[in-house]
Every structure is written in structure tokens, then in C-alpha cells.
VOPAGU-2260 file (C-alpha; in pm, 1 decimal, decimal comma):
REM VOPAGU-2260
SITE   aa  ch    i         X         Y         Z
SITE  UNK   A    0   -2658,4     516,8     287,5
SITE  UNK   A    1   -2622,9     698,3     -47,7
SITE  UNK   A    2   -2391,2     978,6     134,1
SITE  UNK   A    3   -2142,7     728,2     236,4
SITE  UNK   A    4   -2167,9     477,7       5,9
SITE  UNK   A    5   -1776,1     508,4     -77,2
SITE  UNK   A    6   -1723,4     353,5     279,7
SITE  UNK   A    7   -2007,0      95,7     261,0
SITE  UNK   A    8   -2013,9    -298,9     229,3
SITE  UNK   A    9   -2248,7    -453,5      54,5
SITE  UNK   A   10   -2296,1    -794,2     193,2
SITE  UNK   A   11   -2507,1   -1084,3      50,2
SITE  UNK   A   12   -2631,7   -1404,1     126,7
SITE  UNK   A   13   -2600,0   -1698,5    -173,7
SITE  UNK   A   14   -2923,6   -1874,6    -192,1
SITE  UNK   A   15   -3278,6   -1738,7    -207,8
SITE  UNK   A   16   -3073,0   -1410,0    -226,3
SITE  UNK   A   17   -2801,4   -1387,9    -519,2
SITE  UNK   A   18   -2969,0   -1741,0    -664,6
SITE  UNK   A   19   -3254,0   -1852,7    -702,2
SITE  UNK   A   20   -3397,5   -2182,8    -427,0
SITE  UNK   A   21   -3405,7   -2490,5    -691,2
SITE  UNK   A   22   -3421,0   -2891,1    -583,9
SITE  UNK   A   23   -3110,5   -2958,3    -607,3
SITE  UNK   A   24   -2827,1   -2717,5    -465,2
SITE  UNK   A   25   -2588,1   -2827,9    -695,9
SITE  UNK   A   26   -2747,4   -2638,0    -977,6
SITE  UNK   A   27   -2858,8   -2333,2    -763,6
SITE  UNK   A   28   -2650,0   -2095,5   -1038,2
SITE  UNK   A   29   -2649,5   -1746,7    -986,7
SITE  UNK   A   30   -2907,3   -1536,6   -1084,1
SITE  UNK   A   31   -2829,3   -1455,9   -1485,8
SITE  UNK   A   32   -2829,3   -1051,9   -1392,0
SITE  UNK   A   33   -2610,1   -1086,2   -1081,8
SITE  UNK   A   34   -2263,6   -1088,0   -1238,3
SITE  UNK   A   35   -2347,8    -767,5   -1432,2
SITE  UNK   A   36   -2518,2    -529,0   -1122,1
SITE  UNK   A   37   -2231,4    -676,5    -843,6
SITE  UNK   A   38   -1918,5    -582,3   -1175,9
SITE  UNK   A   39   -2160,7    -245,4   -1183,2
SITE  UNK   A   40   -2191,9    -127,5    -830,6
SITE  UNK   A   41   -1868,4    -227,1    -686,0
SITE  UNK   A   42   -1652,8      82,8    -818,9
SITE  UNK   A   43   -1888,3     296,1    -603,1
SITE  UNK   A   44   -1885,4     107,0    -295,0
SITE  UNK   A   45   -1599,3      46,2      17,5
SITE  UNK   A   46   -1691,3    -402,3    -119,6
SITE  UNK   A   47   -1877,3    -688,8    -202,7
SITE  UNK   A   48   -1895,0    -963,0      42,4
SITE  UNK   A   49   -2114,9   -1262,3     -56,1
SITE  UNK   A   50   -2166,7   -1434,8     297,1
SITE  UNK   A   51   -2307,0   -1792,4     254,8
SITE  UNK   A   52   -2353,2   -2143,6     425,5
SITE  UNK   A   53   -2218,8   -2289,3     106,5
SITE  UNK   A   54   -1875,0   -2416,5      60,2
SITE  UNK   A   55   -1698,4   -2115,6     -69,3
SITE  UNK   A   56   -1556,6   -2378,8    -363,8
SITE  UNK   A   57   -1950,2   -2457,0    -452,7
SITE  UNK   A   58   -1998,8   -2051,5    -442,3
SITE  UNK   A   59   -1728,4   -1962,8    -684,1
SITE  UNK   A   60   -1831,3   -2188,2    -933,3
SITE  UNK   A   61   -2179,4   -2199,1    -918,3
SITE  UNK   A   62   -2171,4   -1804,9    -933,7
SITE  UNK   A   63   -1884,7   -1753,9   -1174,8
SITE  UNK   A   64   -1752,9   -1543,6    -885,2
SITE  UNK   A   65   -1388,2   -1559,7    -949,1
SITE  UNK   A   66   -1483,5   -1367,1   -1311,2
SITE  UNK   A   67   -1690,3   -1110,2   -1093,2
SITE  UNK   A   68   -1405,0   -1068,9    -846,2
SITE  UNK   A   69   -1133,7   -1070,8   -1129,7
SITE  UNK   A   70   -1373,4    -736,9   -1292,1
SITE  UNK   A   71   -1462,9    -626,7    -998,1
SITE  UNK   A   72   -1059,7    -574,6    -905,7
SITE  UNK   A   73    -993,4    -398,5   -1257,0
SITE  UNK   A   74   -1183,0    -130,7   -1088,6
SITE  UNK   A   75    -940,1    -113,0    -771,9
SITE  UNK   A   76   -1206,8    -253,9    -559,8
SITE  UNK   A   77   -1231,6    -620,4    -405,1
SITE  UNK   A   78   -1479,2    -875,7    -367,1
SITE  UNK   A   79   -1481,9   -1091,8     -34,4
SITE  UNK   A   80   -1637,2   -1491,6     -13,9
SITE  UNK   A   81   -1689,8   -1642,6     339,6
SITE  UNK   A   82   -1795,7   -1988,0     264,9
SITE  UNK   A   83   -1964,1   -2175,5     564,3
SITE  UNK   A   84   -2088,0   -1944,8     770,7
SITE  UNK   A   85   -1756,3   -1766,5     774,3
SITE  UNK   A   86   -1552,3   -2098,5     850,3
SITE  UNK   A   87   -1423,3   -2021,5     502,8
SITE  UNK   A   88   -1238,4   -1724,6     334,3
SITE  UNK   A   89   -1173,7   -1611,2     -43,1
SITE  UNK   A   90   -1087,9   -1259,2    -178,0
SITE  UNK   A   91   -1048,0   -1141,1    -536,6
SITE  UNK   A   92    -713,1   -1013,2    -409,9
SITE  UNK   A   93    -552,5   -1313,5    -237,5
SITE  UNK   A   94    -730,8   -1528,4    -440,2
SITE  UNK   A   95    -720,9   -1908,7    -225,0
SITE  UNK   A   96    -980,3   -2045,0      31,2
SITE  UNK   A   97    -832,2   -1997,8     413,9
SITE  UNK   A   98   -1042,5   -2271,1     575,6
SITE  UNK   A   99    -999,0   -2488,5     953,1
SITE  UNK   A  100    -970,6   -2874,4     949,6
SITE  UNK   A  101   -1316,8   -3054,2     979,6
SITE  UNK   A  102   -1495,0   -2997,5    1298,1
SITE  UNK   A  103   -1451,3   -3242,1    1548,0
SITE  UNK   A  104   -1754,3   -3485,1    1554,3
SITE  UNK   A  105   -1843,0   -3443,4    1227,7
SITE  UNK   A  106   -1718,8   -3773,3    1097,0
SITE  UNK   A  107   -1903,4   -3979,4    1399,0
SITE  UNK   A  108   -2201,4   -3772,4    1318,0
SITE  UNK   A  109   -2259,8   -3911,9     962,6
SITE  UNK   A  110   -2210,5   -4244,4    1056,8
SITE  UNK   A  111   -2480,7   -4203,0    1258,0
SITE  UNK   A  112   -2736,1   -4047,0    1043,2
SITE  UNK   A  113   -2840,6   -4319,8     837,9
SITE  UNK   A  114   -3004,2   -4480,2    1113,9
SITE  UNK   A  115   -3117,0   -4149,1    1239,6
SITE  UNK   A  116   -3263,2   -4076,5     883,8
SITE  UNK   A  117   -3461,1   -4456,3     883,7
SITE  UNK   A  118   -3606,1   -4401,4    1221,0
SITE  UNK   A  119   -3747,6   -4032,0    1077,7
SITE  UNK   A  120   -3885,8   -4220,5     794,5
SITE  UNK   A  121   -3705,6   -4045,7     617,7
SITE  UNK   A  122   -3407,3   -4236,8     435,6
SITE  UNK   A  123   -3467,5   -4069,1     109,9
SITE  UNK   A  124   -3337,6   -3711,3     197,2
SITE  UNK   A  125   -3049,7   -3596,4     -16,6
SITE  UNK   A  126   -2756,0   -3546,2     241,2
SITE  UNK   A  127   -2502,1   -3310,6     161,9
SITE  UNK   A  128   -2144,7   -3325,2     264,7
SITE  UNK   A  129   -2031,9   -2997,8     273,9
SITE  UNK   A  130   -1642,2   -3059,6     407,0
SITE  UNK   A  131   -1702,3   -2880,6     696,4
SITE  UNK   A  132   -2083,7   -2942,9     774,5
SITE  UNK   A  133   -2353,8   -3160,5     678,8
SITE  UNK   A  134   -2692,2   -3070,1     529,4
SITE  UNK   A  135   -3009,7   -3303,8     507,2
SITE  UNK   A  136   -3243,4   -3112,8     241,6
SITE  UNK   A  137   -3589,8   -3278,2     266,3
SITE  UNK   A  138   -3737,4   -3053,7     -48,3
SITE  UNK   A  139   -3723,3   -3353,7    -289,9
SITE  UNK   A  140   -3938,0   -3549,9     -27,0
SITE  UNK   A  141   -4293,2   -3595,0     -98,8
SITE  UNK   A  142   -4405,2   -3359,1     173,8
SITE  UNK   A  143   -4117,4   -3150,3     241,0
SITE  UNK   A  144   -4239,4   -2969,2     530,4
SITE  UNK   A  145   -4378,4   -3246,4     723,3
SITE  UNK   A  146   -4010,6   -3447,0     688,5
SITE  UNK   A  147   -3850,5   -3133,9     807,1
SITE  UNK   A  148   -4032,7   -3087,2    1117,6
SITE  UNK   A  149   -4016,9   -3472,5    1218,0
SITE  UNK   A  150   -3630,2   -3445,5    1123,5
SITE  UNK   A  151   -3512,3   -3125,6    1296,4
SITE  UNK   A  152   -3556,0   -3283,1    1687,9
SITE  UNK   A  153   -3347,8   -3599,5    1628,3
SITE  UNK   A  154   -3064,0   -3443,7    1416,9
SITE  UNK   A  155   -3087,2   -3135,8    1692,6
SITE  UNK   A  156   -3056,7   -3431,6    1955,8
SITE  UNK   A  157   -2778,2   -3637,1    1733,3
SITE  UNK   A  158   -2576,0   -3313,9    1686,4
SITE  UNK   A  159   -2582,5   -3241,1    2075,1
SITE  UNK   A  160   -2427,8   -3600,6    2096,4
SITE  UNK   A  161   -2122,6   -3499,0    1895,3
SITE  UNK   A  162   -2066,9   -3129,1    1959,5
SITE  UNK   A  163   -2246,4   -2999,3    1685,4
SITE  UNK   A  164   -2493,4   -2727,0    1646,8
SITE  UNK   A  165   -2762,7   -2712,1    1415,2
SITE  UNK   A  166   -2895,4   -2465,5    1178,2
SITE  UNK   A  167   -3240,1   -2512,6     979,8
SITE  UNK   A  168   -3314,2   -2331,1     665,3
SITE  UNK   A  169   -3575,4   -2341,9     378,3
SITE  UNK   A  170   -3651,3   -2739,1     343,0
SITE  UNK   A  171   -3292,0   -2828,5     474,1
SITE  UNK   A  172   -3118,9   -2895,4     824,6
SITE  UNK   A  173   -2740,8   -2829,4     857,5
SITE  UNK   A  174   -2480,8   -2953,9    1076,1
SITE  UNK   A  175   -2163,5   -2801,3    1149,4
SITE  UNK   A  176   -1949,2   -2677,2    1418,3
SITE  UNK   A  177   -2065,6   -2386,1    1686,1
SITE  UNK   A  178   -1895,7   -2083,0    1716,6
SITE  UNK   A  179   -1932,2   -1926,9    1361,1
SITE  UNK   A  180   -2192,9   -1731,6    1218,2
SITE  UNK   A  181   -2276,7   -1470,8     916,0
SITE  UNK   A  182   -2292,3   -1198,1    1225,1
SITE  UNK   A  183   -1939,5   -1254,4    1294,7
SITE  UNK   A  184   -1833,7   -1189,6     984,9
SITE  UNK   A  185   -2022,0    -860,2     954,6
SITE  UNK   A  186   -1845,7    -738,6    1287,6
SITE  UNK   A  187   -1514,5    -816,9    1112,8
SITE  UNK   A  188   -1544,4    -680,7     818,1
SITE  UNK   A  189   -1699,1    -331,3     958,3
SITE  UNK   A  190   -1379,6    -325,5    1188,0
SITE  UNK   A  191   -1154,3    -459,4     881,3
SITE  UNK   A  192   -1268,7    -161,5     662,3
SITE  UNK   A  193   -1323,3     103,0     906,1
SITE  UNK   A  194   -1673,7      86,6     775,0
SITE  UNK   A  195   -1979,3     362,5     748,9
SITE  UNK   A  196   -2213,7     197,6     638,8
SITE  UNK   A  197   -2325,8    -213,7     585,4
SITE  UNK   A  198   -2613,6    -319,7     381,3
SITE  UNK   A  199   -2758,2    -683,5     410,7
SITE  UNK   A  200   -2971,9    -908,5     215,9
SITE  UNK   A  201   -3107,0   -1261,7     304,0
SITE  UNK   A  202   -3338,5   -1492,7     298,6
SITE  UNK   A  203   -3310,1   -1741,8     590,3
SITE  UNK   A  204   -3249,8   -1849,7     930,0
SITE  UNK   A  205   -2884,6   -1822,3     908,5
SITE  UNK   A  206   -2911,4   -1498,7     832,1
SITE  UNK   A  207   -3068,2   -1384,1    1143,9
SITE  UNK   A  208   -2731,4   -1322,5    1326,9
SITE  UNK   A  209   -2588,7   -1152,9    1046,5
SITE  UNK   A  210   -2970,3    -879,4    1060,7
SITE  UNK   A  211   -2901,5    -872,0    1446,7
SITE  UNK   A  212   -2503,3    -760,9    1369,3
SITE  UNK   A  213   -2586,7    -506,3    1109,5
SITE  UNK   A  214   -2873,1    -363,3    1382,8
SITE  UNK   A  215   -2537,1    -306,5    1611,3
SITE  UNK   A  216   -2368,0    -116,0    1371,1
SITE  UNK   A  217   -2630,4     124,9    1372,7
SITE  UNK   A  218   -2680,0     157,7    1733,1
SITE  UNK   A  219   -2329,7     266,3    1674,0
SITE  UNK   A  220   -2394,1     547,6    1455,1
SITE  UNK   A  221   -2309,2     305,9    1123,6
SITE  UNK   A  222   -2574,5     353,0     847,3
SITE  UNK   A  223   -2761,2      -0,6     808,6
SITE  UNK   A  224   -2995,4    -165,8     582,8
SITE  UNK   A  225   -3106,0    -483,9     652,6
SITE  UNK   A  226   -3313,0    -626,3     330,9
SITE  UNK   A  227   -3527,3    -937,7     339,3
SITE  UNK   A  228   -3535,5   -1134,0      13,5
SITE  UNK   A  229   -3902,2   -1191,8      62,0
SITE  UNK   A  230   -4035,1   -1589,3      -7,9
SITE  UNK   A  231   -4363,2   -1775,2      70,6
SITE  UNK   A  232   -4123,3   -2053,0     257,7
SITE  UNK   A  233   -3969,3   -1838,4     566,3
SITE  UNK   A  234   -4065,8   -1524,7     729,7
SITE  UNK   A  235   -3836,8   -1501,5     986,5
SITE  UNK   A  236   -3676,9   -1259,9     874,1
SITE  UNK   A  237   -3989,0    -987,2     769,0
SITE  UNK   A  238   -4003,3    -816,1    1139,4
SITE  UNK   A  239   -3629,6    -712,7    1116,5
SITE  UNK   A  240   -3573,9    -587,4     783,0
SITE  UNK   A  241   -3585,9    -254,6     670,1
SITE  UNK   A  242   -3641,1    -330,2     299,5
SITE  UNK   A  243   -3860,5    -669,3     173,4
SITE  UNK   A  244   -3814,8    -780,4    -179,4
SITE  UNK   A  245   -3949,4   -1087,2    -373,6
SITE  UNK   A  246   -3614,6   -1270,2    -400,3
SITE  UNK   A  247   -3319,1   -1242,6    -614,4
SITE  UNK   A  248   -3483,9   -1041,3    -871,4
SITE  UNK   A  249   -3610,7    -766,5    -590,5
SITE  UNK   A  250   -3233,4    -732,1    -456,0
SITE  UNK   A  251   -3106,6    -696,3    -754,4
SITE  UNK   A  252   -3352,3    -397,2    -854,4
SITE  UNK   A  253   -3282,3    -292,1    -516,9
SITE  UNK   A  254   -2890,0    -261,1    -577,4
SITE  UNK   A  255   -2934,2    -106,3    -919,0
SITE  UNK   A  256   -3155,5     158,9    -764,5
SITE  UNK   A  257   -2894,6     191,4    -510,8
SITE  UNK   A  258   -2608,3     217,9    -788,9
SITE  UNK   A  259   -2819,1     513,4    -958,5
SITE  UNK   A  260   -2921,3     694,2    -674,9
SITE  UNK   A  261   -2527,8     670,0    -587,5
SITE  UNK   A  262   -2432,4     861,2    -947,5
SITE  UNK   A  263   -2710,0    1087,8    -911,3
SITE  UNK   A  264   -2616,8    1249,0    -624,4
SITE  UNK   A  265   -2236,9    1247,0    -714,7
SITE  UNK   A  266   -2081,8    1013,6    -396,8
């Protein structure tokens, strides 16, 4: 990785990865250090891409990113956003969210899940409109684990109804459109930048297609890391990483180690 490190992306999930998993996602701000070690290792990498299920609005403001991409640009290089699963699109060069109309379905959907939610027992989850999904986080619930598992069949079952996929996480259920996913935008970006080399970190089920696209690359010959920002909530991820840390703090060692192992040897 070190040896072509001038042709490598660095892509990274949002939360559980860049910031830390908090109660309410509205205040999940970046991890203090993060501005500093992305500003740090960019001028020695191809990018940054910072590949989330967020709303790439939420993103840039709850990790000061358009400051990081503004530094990160003083040093020639860019930093890319894909908000919602790659729905969305932001660069430190173009500087304005590309983003699709609301998915068809969506707006039936949420009328619907209020009743959904009583039936569950489980009328007190926070919903989230996210513009071009919706999210049901059950972590403020007095057991969280036992209101995800009795809410993931009947929001699987009232997404089906409307043409919607969904996509569990750590204490939350999303619903959005089908067809996108973090993998896709790995495959584009490797073909964007002519790419050597793609390192990934994540913590979560949406990030499984985005492990499973980096894997391709290097069937292809493209050097890979896949790194698992390790928690005690999923372990999905643990039998296809290369590299498990202990969340944000452990990827962020990780990518300063990278950064010094890249000016020690000179690339």
C-alpha cells in the first residue's frame, strides 16, 4: 500500500468510523483528531472519500468537512463526500451536493409507519427523515436490541410494500431506495482515478458491499485494505477485514501510522 500510496484512495465510513456512535445522531461530531490526520495525510495520497449513509448536508457540518476539504485542496489534492449511500455527491473542488429527487414510495412509506411503529410496541423510536431515506434508531429505547429485532420484519415487510429496501445498522433500521450502495461508489471512484490502491474503514452493515468491492479490486491486482472499526455492537464485519481497530480512535492511529510509514520510505 505504502509503495503506491500516491495513487491510493482512502475511503471512510462516518459513524462508528470517523465519529464516534452517540444517542442521538444529530450530535455524532467528528472525532476531535480527525480534521487534523485527514488535512495531514491527504498531500500523500491519490484522495479522501468519506462514504456515509448520512445526508451529505448532516456530514459536512457535523464534521466541519468543508474546512477539511477547503485545507485539504491548498495542498492540490481533493476530498470527495457521497452522502446516502452514494445517492449524494460533494467535492472540495465543485463544492455543491449533486443529489436525485426523493425515491418513489418514500412519502407513502412514512405515513405508514406510525401505525407500523404502535403495532411493534414501539412508538417511541426516534425516526429520522433523512430527505432521501428514513431511519428508525431504537438506541434510546429501553432495550434497544430487543425493539430492533421485533422492528426489522415489519419495516422489511412495509418497505417491500412501497419499493423500498432496507438496511439495518447498529440500533437503527433505514429505509431508502434500492440500487445504491457504498460498493458502488468504490468501483467508481477506482475507475474515476485510475486507482492502485483503495483502503477502507467501517463499522457496519452498510459497509459490507463497500469490503466486498474493495476485495474486487484486489482480485484485480489493486492493493486493498479493508479495516474494521472494531465495536462490541456488530461483528459483521471482523471475518472480512484485514485490519480490526477499536473505533475511531484505532483508524485514526491506523492512518497516522500509514502517513509515517508513507514519509519514511520516501513515496
Amino acid at each position: 500500500m505504502v509503495r503506491v500510496a500516491g495513487r491510493t484512495v482512502v475511503g471512510l465510513d462516518f459513524d462508528g468510523t470517523l465519529a464516534p456512535i452517540v444517542d442521538d445522531p444529530n450530535r455524532a461530531h467528528i472525532h476531535a483528531d480527525a480534521s487534523e490526520v485527514l488535512v495531514d495525510l491527504a498531500p500523500h495520497v491519490a484522495a479522501i472519500a468519506v462514504i456515509t449513509g448520512r445526508p451529505a448536508r448532516q456530514a459536512l457540518d457535523l464534521g466541519g468537512l468543508e474546512e477539511v476539504g477547503d485545507a485539504i485542496a491548498s495542498s492540490g489534492k481533493e476530498l470527495y463526500l457521497f452522502g446516502q449511500y452514494g445517492n449524494e455527491r460533494w467535492t472540495s473542488r465543485e463544492r455543491r451536493i449533486i443529489a436525485p429527487r426523493p425515491p418513489r414510495g418514500l412519502a407513502t412509506f412514512e405515513r405508514d409507519l406510525p401505525r407500523t411503529l404502535r403495532l411493534a410496541g414501539a412508538a417511541d423510536a426516534f425516526v429520522e427523515d433523512k430527505g432521501l431515506a428514513v431511519a428508525v434508531h431504537t438506541r434510546r429505547l429501553p432495550d434497544p436490541q430487543d425493539a430492533f429485532e421485533r422492528l426489522l420484519p415489519p419495516l422489511r415487510s412495509l418497505a417491500e410494500r412501497h419499493g423500498l429496501v432496507v438496511e439495518p445498522g447498529r440500533s437503527v433500521i433505514e429505509v431508502r431506495s434500492p440500487g445504491a450502495h457504498k460498493g458502488m461508489v468504490v468501483e467508481k471512484l477506482a475507475t474515476e482515478l485510475d486507482v492502485q490502491g483503495f483502503v477502507f474503514a467501517g463499522d457496519d452493515l452498510g459497509d459490507l458491499e463497500a469490503f466486498e468491492a474493495v476485495d474486487g479490486l484486489g482480485e484485480r491486482g489493486i492493493a486493498a485494505l479493508r479495516v474494521c472499526s472494531a465495536s462490541d455492537e456488530q461483528s459483521a464485519l471482523l471475518p472480512l477485514s484485514d485490519v480490526v481497530v477499536k473505533g475511531p480512535d484505532g483508524v485514526l492511529d491506523l492512518l497516522r501510522q500509514l502517513r509515517a510509514d508513507i514519509e519514511h520510505t520516501g513515496h
